[in-house]
KOLTIZA-467939 format. One record per residue (C-alpha): residue in three letters; residue number from 1; y, z, x. Coordinates in steps of 0.1 Angstrom, whole numbers. Layout:
SITE/r/k/c2/c3/c1
SITE/ALA/NUM/Y/Z/X .
...
END
This chain:
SITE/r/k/c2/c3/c1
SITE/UNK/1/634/43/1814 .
SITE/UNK/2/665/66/1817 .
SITE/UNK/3/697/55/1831 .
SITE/UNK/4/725/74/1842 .
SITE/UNK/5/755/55/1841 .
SITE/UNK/6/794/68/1849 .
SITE/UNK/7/819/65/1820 .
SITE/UNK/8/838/40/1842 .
SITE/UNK/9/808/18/1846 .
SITE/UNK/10/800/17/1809 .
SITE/UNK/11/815/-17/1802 .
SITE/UNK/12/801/-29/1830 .
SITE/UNK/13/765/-26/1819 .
SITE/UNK/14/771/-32/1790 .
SITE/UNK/15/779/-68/1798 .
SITE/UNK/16/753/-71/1823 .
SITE/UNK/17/729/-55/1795 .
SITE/UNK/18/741/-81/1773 .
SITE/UNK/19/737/-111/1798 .
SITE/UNK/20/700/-98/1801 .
SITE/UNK/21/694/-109/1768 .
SITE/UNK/22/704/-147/1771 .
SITE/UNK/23/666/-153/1786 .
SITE/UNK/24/647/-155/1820 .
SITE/UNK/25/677/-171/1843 .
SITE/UNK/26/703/-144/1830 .
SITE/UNK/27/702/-128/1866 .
SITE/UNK/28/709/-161/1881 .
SITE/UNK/29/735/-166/1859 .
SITE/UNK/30/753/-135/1866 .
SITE/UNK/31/750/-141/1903 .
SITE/UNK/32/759/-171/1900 .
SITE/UNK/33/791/-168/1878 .
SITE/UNK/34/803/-138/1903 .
SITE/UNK/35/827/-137/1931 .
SITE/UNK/36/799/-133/1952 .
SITE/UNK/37/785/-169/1949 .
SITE/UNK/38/797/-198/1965 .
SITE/UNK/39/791/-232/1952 .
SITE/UNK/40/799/-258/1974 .
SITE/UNK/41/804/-285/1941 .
SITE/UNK/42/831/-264/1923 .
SITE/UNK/43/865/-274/1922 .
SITE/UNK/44/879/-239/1934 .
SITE/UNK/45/856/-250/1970 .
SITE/UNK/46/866/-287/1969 .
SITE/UNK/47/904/-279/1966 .
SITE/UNK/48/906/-247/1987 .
SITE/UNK/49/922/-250/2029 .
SITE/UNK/50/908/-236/2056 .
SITE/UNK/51/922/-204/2044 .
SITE/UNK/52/910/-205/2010 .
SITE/UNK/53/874/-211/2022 .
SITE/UNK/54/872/-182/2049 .
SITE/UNK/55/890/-160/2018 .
SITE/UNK/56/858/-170/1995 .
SITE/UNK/57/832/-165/2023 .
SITE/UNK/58/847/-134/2026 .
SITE/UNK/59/841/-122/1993 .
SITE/UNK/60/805/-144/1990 .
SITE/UNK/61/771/-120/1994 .
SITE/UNK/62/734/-123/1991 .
SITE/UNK/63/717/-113/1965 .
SITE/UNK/64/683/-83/1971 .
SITE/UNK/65/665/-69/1942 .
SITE/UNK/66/648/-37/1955 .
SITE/UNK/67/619/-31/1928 .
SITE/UNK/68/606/2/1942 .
SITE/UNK/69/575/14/1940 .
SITE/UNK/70/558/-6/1914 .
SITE/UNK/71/524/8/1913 .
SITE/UNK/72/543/30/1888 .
SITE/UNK/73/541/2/1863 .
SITE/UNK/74/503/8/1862 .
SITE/UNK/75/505/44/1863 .
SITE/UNK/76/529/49/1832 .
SITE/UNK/77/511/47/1799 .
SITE/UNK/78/542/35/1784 .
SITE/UNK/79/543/4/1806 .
SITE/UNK/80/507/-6/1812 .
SITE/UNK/81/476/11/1790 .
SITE/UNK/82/440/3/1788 .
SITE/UNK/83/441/-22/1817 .
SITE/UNK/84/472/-45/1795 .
SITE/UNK/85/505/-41/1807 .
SITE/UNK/86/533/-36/1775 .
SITE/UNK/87/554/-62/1760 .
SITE/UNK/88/584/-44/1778 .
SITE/UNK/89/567/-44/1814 .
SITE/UNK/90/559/-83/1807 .
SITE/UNK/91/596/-90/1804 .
SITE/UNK/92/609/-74/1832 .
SITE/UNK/93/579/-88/1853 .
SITE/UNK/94/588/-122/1839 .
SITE/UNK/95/624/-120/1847 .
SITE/UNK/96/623/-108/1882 .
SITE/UNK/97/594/-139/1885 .
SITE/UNK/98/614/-167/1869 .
SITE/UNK/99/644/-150/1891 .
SITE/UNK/100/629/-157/1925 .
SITE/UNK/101/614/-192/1909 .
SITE/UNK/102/650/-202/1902 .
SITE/UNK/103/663/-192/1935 .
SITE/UNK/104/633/-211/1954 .
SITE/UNK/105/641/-241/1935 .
SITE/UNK/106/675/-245/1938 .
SITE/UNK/107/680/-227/1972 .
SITE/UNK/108/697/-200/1961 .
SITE/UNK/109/702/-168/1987 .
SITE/UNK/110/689/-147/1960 .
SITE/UNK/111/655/-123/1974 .
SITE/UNK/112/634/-100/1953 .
SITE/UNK/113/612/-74/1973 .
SITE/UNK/114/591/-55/1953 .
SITE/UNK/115/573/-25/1972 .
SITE/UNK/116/539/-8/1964 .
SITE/UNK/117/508/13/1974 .
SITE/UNK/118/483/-15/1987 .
SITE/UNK/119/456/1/1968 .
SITE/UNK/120/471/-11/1932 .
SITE/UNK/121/474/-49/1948 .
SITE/UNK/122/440/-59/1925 .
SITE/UNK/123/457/-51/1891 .
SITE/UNK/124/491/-75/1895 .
SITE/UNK/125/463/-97/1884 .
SITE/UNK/126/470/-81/1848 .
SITE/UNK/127/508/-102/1851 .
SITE/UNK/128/502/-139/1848 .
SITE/UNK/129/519/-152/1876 .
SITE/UNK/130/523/-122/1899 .
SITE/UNK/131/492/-124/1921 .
SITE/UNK/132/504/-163/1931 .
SITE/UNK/133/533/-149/1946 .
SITE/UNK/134/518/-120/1961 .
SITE/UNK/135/496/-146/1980 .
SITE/UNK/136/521/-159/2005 .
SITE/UNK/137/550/-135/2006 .
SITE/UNK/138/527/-102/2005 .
SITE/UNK/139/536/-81/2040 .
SITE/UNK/140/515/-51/2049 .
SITE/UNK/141/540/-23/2063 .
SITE/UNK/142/519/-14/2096 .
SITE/UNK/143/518/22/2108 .
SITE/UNK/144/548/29/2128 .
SITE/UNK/145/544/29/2168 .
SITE/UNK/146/555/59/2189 .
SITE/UNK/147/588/48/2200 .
SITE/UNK/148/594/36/2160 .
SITE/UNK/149/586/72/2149 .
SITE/UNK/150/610/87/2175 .
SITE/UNK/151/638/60/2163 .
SITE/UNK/152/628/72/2126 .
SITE/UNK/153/634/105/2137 .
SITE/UNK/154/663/105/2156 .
SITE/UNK/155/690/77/2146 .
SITE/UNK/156/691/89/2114 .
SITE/UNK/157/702/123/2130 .
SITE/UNK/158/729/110/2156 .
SITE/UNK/159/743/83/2124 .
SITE/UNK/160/748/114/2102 .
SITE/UNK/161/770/135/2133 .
SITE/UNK/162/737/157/2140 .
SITE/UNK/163/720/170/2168 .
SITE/UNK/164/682/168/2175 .
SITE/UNK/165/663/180/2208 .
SITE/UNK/166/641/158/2221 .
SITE/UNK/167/614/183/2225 .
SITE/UNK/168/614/187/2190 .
SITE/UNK/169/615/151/2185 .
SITE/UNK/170/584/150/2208 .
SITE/UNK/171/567/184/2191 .
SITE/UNK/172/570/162/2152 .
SITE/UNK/173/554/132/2167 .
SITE/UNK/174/521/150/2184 .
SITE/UNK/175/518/168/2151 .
SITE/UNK/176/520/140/2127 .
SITE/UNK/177/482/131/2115 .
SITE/UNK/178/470/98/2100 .
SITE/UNK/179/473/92/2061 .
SITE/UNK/180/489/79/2034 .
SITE/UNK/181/517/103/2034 .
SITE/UNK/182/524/102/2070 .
SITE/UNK/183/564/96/2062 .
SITE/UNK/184/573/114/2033 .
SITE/UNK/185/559/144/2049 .
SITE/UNK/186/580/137/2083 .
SITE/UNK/187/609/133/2059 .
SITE/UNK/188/605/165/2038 .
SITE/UNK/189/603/185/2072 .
SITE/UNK/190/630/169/2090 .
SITE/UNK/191/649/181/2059 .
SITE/UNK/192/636/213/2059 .
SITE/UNK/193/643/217/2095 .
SITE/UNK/194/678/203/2091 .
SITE/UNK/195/684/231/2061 .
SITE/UNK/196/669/259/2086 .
SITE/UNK/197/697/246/2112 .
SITE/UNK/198/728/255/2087 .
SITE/UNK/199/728/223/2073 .
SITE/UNK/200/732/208/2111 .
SITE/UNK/201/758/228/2122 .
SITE/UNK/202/728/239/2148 .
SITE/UNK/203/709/215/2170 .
SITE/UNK/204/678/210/2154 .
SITE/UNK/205/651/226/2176 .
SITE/UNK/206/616/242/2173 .
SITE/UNK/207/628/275/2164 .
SITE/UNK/208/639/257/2131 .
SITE/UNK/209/607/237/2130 .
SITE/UNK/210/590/274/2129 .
SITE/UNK/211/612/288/2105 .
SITE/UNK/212/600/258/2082 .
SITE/UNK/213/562/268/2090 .
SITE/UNK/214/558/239/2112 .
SITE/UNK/215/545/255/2138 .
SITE/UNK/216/532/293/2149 .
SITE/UNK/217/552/317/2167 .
SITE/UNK/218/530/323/2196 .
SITE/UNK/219/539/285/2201 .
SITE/UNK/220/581/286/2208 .
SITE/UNK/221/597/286/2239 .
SITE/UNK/222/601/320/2250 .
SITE/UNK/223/638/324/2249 .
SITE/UNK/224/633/316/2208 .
SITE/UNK/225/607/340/2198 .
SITE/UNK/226/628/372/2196 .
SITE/UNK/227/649/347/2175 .
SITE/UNK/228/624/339/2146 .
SITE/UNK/229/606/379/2151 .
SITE/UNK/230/639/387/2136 .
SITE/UNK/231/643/360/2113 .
SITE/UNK/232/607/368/2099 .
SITE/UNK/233/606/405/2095 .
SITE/UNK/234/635/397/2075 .
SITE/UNK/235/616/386/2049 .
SITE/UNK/236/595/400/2022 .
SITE/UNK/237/552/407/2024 .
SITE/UNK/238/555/374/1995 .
SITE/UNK/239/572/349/2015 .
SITE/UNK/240/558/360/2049 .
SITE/UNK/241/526/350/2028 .
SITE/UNK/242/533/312/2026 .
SITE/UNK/243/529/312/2064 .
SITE/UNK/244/494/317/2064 .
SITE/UNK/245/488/283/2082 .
SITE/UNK/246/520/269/2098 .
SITE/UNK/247/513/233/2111 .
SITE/UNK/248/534/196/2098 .
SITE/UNK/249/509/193/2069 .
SITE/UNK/250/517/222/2054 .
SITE/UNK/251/555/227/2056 .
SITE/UNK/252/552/209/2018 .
SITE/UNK/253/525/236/2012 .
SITE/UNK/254/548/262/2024 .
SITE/UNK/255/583/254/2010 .
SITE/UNK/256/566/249/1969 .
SITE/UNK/257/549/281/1972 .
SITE/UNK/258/580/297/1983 .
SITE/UNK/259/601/282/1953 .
SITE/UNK/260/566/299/1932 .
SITE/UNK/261/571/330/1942 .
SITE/UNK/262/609/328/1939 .
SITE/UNK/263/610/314/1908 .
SITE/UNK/264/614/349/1883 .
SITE/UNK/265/642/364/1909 .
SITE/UNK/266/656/327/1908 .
SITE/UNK/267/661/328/1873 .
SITE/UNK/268/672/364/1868 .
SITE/UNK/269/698/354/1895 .
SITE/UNK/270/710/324/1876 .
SITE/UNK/271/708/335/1838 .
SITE/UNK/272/710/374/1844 .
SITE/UNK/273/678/376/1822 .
SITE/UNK/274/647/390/1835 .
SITE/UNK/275/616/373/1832 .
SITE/UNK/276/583/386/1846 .
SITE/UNK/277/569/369/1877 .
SITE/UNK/278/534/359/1857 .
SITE/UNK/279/553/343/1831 .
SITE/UNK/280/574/328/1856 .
SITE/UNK/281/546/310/1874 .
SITE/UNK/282/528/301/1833 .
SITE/UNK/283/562/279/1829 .
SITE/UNK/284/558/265/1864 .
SITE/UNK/285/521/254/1859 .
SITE/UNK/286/520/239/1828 .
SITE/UNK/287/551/220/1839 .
SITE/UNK/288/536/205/1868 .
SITE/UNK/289/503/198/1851 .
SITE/UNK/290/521/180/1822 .
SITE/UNK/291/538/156/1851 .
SITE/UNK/292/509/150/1868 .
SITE/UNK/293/476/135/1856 .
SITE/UNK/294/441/119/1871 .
SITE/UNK/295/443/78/1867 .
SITE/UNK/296/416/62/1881 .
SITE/UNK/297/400/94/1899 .
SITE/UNK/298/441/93/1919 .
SITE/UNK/299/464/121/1908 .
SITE/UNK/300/494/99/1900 .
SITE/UNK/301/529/111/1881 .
SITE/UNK/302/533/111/1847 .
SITE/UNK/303/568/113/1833 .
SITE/UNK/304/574/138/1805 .
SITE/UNK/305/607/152/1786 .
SITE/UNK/306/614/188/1788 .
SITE/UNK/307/607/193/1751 .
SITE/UNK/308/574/181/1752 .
SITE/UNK/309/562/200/1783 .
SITE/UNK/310/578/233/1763 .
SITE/UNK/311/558/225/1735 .
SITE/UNK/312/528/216/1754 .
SITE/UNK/313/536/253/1772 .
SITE/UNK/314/533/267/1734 .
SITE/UNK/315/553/298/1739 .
SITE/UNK/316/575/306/1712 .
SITE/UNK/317/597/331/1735 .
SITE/UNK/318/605/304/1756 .
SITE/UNK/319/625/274/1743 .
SITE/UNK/320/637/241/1762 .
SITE/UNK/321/665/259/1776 .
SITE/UNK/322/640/291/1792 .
SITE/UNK/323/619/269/1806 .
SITE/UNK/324/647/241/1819 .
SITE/UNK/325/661/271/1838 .
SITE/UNK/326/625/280/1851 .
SITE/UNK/327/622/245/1868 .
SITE/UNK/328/655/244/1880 .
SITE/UNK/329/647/258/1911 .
SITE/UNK/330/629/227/1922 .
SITE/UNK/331/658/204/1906 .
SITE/UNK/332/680/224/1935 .
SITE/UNK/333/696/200/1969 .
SITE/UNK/334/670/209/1995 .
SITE/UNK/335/643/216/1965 .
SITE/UNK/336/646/186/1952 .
SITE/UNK/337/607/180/1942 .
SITE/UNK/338/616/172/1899 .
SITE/UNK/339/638/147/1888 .
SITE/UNK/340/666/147/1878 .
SITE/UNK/341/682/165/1902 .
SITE/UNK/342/711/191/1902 .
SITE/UNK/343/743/175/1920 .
SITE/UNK/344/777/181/1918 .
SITE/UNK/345/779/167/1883 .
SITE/UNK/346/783/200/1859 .
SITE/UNK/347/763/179/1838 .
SITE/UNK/348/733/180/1859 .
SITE/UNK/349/729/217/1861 .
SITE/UNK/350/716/223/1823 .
SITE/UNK/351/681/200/1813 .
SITE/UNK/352/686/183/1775 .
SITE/UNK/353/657/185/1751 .
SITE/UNK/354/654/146/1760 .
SITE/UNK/355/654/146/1792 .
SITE/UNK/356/630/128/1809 .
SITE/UNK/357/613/152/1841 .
SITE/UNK/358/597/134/1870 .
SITE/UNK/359/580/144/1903 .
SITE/UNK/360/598/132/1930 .
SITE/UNK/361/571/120/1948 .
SITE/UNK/362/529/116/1948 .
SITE/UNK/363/529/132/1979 .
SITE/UNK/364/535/165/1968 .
SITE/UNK/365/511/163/1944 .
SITE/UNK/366/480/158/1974 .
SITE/UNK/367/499/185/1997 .
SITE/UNK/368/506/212/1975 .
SITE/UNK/369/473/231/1971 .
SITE/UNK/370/478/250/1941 .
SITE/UNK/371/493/212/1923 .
SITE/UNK/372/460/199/1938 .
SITE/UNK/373/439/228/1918 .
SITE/UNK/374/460/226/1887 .
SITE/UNK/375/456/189/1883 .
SITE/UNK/376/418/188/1891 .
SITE/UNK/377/413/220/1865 .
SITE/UNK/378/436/200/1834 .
SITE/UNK/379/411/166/1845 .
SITE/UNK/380/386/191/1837 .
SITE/UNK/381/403/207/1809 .
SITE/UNK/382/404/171/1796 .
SITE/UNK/383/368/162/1803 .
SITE/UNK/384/355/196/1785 .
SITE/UNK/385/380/183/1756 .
SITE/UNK/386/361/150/1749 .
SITE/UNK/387/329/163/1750 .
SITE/UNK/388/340/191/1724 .
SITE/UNK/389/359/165/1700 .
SITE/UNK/390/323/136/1704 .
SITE/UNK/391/303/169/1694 .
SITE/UNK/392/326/175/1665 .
SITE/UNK/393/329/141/1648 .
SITE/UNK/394/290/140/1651 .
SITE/UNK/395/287/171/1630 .
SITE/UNK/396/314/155/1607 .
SITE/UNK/397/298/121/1604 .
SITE/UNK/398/267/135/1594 .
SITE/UNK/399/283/154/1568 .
SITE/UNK/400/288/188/1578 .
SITE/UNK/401/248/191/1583 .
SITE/UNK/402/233/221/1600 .
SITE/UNK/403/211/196/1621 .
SITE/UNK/404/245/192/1640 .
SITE/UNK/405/255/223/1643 .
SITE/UNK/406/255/237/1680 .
SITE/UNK/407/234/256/1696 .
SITE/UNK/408/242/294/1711 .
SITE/UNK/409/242/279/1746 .
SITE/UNK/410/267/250/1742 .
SITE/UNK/411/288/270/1710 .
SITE/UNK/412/293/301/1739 .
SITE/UNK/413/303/276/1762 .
SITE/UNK/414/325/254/1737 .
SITE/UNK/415/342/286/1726 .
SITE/UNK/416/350/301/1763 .
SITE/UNK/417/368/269/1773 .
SITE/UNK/418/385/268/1742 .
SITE/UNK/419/399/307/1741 .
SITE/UNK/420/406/299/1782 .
SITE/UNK/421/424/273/1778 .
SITE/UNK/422/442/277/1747 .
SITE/UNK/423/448/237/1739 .
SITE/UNK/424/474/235/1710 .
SITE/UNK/425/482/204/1686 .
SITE/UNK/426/509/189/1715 .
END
């Protein structure tokens, strides 16, 4: 796990780092020992007026630990393997456990959600413990009603100073489809849409929504189609390309095959060095395939640092830094599909050897097509792999006997995978 911590925090976690390591109730303790809790028996309560008290109240908070999508401890080798989950994942699980136990027995306003894909519920039986709490706190987020999706849709608009027409707000709602990813792709095209309106300064309206690939031409409002005929022919034969099939499902599609095809101008434009559009796209796919990977017949994330996708990649022309500045243009505010992100931290803008490259989210993964392809040909890649190294250790076992050798058939086969795929020692 990275974390990313601000020279003027430093002490900070340090202590709390060091707190951790006094044993299960540390969180409590910290809590407790803070500003923000009150306990009614200490002397600084007892002695304090009327005053004093609402002062302390003042300062006084709950306590929520947010553990966010933890299905990821069962997709990251590192933290679960083989159906055991690491000693590392066992501590944390037992902390945040023997946290909420603590604040259950002693009535403490201390509350630990933890948030995950339903379909991972069956392996929390791996944690001893876990699956007793699940059993009477567990909540099942239903799917959102119409008049929740148009709330979804537009308060977070008129919070942030924005406008939204309703007619779009009514267009996103018809189009939205059942499925697991029924919000994050409502999210990545309000953002898209919100982009395609100058960052707001526009009222966000179907025009945008088209501009995005949300929805054909033919479609608009006839006082907005001389708008986006203008807009589009604007653009060249490539992009116009990822607008083969605009609808809500595909804006995803649609926006990552645009950063694709932009990827070599993106980072002529950014290094001044040219790079050729094929080799471009190589950098691009063995990036992606590297952080994504079949678990359980799902195509889940799988976190990897930038020097071990480059050496996976097995270029020698291109180094961590070619291929960090290949990606970047999905590290960019409004591409943000890898982690970590580029912000207004000069930091952020160059990748390290080290660092540790995530996708943002699953979803991406089942609604970009050519992610989709690219995973289910390295699943196959991997299959081919086994079979090829069980076919080899039985020739070895035997002792290099000809009785083991392979035949012209499966030899042919064996060595056009191998020269296809070009598998290297990483």
């Amino acid at each position: 796990m990275q974390i990313h911590r601000p020279a003027a925090g430093y002490r900070k976690f340090h202590t709390v780092e060091a707190e951790l390591h006094h044993g299960f109730s540390a969180i409590i303790d910290l809590y407790k020992n803070s500003k923000r809790y009150i306990d009614p028996a200490s002397m600084s309560w007892q002695i304090a007026d009327d005053a004093g008290k609402a002062a302390l109240k003042r300062e006084a908070a709950n306590l929520i630990i947010l553990i966010d999508q933890f299905e990821e401890f069962f997709t990251n080798p590192e933290n679960y393997h083989r159906g055991v989950p690491s000693g590392d994942a066992n501590l944390v699980l037992n902390l945040l456990l023997e946290t909420a136990r603590i604040a259950l027995d002693e009535d403490l306003p201390v509350y630990i959600v933890f948030t995950m894909r339903s379909d991972y519920i069956g392996q929390c039986a791996s944690f001893r413990g876990l699956p007793e709490y699940i059993g009477f706190s567990q909540f099942f987020v239903p799917r959102l009603n119409r008049t929740q999706l148009q709330q979804v849709i537009e308060e977070p608009a008129i919070l942030s100073g924005n406008r939204i027409t309703r007619r779009l707000t009514e267009r996103l709602i018809h189009d939205l489809t059942e499925g697991v990813d029924q919000l994050p792709i409502l999210q990545h095209a309000l953002n898209q849409v919100w982009h395609a309106a100058d960052r707001g300064n526009e009222e966000m309206d179907l025009v945008h929504y088209a501009m995005v690939g949300g929805m054909p031409v033919d479609e608009l409002p006839d006082e907005q189609v001389a708008r986006f005929t203008n807009w589009f022919e604007g653009l060249s034969p490539v992009i116009k390309a990822c607008y083969h099939e605009p609808n809500l499902q595909n804006v995803l599609d649609s926006h990552t095959n645009k950063l694709y095809e932009q990827a070599a101008g993106y980072y002529k434009q950014k290094t001044g060095k040219a790079i050729s559009d094929e080799d471009a796209k190589a950098v691009i796919k063995t990036a992606f395939i590297c952080l994504t990977k079949i678990d359980q017949s799902r195509a889940v994330r799988n976190r990897m640092t930038l020097k071990e996708i480059t050496n996976i990649l097995g270029r020698p022309e291109f180094g961590t830094v070619e291929v960090g500045a290949v990606l970047d243009i999905f590290r960019e505010p409004g591409n943000t599909f890898v982690r970590p992100f580029i912000t207004d931290d000069p930091e952020s803008r160059v990748l390290l050897d080290d660092d540790v490259l995530d996708i943002t989210h699953e979803s991406l993964i089942r609604n970009w097509e050519y992610l989709g392809q690219w995973a289910k040909e390295e699943f196959d890649n991997y299959t081919v792999s086994l079979d090829f190294e069980q076919q080899l250790n039985r020739w070895v076992k035997s002792g290099n006997s000809n009785g083991f050798l392979l035949s012209i058939g499966p030899l042919t086969y064996f060595e056009n995978w191998f020269n296809a795929a070009k598998p290297n020692a990483y």
